[in-house]
C-alpha positions as CSV (number, residue, x, y, z in Angstrom):
1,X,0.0,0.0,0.0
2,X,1.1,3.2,-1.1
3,X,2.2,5.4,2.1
4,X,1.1,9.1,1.9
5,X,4.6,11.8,2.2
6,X,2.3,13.9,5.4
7,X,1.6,10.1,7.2
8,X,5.4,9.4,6.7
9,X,7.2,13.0,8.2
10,X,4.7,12.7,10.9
11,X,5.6,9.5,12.0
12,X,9.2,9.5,11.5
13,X,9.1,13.1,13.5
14,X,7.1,11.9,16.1
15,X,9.9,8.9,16.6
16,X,12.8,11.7,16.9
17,X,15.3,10.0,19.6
18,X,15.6,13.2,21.8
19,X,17.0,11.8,24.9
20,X,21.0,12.4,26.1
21,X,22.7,10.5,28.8
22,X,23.5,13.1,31.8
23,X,27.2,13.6,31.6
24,X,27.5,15.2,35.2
25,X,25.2,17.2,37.0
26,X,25.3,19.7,40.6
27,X,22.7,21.0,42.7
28,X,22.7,24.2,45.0
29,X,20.1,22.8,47.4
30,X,17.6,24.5,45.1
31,X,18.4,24.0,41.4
32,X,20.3,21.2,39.6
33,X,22.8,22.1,36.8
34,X,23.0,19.2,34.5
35,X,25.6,18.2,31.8
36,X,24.2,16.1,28.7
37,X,25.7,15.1,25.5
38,X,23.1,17.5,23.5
39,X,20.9,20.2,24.9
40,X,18.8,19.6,21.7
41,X,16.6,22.5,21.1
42,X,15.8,23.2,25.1
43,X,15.1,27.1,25.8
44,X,15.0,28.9,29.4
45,X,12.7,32.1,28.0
46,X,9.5,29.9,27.5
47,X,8.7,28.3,30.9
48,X,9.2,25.1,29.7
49,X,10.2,21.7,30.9
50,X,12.3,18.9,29.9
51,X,12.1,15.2,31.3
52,X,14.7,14.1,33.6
53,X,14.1,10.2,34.0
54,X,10.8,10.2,33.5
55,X,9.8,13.8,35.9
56,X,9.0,17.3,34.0
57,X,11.5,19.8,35.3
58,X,11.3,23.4,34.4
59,X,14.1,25.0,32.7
60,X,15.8,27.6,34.1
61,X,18.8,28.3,32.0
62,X,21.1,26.8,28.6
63,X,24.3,27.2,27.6
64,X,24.5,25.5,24.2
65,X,28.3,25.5,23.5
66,X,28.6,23.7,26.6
67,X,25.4,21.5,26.5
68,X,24.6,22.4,30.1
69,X,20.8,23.0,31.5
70,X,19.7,24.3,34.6
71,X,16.5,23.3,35.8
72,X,14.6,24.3,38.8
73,X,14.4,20.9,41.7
74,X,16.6,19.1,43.3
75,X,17.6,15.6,41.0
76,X,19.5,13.0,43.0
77,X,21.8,10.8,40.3
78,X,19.9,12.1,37.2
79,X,20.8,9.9,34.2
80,X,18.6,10.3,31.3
81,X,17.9,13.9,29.8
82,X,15.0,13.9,27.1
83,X,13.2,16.9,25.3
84,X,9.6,16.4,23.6
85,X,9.5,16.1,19.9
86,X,8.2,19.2,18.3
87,X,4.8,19.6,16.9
88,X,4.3,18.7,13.2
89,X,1.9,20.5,10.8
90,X,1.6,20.4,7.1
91,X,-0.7,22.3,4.6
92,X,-0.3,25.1,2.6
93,X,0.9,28.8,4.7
94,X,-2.6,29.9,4.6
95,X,-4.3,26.4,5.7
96,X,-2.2,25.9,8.0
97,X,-2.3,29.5,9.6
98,X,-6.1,29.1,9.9
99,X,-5.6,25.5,12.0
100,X,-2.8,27.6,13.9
101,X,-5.3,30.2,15.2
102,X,-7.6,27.4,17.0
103,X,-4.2,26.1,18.8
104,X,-3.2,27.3,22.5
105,X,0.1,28.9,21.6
106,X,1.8,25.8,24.3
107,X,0.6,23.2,21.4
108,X,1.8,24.8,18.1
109,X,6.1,25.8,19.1
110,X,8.0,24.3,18.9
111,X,6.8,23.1,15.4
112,X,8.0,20.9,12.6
113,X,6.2,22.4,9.6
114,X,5.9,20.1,6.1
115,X,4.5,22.6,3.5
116,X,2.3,21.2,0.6
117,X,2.2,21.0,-2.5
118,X,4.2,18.0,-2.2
119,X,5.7,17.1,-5.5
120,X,6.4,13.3,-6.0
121,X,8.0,11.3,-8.7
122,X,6.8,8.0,-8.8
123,X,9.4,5.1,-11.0
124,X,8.5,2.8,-13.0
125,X,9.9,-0.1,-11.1
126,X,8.0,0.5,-7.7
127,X,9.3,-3.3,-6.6
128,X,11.9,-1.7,-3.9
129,X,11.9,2.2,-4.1
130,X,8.1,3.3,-3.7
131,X,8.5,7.0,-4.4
132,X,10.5,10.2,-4.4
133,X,8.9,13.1,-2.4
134,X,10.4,16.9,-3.0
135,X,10.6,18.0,0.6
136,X,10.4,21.7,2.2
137,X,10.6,21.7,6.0
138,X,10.8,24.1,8.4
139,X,11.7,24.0,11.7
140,X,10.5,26.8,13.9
141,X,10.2,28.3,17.7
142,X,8.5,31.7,19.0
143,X,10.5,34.8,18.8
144,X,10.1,38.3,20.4
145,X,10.5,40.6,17.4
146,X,9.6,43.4,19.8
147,X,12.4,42.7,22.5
148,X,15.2,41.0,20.4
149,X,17.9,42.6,18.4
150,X,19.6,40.8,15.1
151,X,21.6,38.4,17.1
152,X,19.2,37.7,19.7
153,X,17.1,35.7,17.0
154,X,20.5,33.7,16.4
155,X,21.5,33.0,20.0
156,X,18.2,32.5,21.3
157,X,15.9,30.6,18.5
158,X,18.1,29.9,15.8
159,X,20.8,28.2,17.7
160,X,18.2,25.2,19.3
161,X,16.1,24.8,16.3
162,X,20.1,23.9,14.9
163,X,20.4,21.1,17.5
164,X,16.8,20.0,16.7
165,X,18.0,20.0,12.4
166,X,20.8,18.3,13.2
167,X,19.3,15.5,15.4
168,X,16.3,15.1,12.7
169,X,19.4,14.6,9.7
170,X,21.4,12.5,11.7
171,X,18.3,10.1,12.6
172,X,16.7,10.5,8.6
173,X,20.5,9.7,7.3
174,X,20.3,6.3,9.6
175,X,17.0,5.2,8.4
176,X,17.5,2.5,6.2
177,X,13.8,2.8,4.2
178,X,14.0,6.4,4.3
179,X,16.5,7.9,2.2
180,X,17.8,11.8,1.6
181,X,18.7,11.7,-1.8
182,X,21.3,14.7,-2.7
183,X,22.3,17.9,-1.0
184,X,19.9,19.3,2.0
185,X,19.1,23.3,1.1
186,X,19.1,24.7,4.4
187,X,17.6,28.6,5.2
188,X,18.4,30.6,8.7
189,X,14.7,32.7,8.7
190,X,15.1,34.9,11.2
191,X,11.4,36.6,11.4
192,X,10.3,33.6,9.3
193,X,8.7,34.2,6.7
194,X,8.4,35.1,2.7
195,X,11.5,37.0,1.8
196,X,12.4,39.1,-1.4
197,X,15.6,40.1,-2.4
198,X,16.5,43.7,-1.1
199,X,13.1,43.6,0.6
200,X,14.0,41.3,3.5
201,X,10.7,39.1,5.2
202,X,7.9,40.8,3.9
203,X,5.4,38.6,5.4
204,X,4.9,36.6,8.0
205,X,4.5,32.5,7.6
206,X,2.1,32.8,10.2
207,X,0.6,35.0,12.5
208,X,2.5,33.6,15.5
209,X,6.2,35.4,15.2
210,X,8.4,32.8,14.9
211,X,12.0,32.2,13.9
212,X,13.0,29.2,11.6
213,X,15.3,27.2,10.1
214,X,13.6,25.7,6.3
215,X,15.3,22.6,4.8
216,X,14.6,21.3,1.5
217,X,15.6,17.9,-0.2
218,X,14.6,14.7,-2.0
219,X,13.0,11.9,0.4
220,X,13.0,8.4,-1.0
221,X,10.6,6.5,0.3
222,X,11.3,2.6,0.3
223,X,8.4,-0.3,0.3
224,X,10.2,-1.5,3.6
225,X,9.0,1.8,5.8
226,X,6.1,1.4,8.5
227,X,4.7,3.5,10.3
């Protein structure tokens, strides 16, 4: 049975392996500072949590150069550092802005965004390699356009949603039925959304103000994938 391109990014984003094995970690009698092999795309701003074997901890703070999190609570012997997978949406800019605006903002960011059309070439000998999908995927977080200068959306946004790309081609360039054929394109969008040459981001993707990171590439899509 044919496998539709939407079904197949959801599920292989929804199966990100997110989770780091705590390196070293302190406490202060009131907050634990944890070292981890990869921060991923944690961020201290947004009053959000991360799972610390198995218990939601809020973060506090994240230095990414050094992959070290605080987090607010008191972890005795913390092994296992894991961050949620981020929220996937597809459609077109303006279908998916309409869902967007029925979504508590806690349920749409951080957000793994497949935009359609998808284009797909189908071969003629469909006996191993099903079809080959044209890809563009963004990754992208909330920004405060209002309180951040130029380098704020690059230390702040930009920077995590680069852990979170890098964990999502590491994993896609492991899995065997899925295949990246070529070159990845990869955009920084600061401000994301449509751009024009000596015009900057005219538009917003959304309504939501959001930095990004867009990737586009060729997905092959072997018989042998499952969801």
């Amino acid at each position: 049975m044919s496998l539709l391109v939407v079904d197949v990014m959801e599920s292989f984003i929804a199966g990100l392996d997110l989770s780091s094995k705590v390196i070293s970690s302190s406490d202060d009698g009131t907050d634990t500072t944890l070292v981890v092999e990869n921060v991923f795309h944690a961020r201290a701003d947004l009053n959000r949590v991360v799972d610390i074997d198995g218990t939601d901890y809020t973060v506090l703070s994240v230095d990414y150069n050094t992959n070290t999190i605080i987090v607010s609570g008191v972890i005795a012997f913390p092994k296992l550092y894991t961050i949620a997978s981020p929220f996937y949406w597809h459609g077109t800019p303006i279908s998916t802005g309409n869902e967007l605006k029925f979504v508590e903002s806690e349920e749409k960011v951080p957000m793994a965004y497949l935009r359609e059309l998808i284009v797909e070439d189908i071969p003629v000998d469909t006996s191993n390699l099903q079809r080959t999908a044209k890809i563009r995927l963004a990754f992208a977080d909330e920004a405060k356009f209002q309180d951040w200068d130029r380098d704020d959306h690059y230390s702040l946004a930009i920077r995590p949603l680069c852990n979170l790309v890098n964990a999502f081609v590491t994993q896609l360039d492991k899995k065997g039925c899925l295949n990246r054929s070529g070159e990845i394109r990869q955009i920084m969008a600061p401000k994301w959304g449509t751009f024009l040459d000596r015009k900057g981001n005219v538009k917003q993707m959304f309504t939501e103000r959001l930095d990004g990171i867009e990737l586009t590439f060729d997905l092959e899509i072997c018989n042998c994938f499952k969801l």
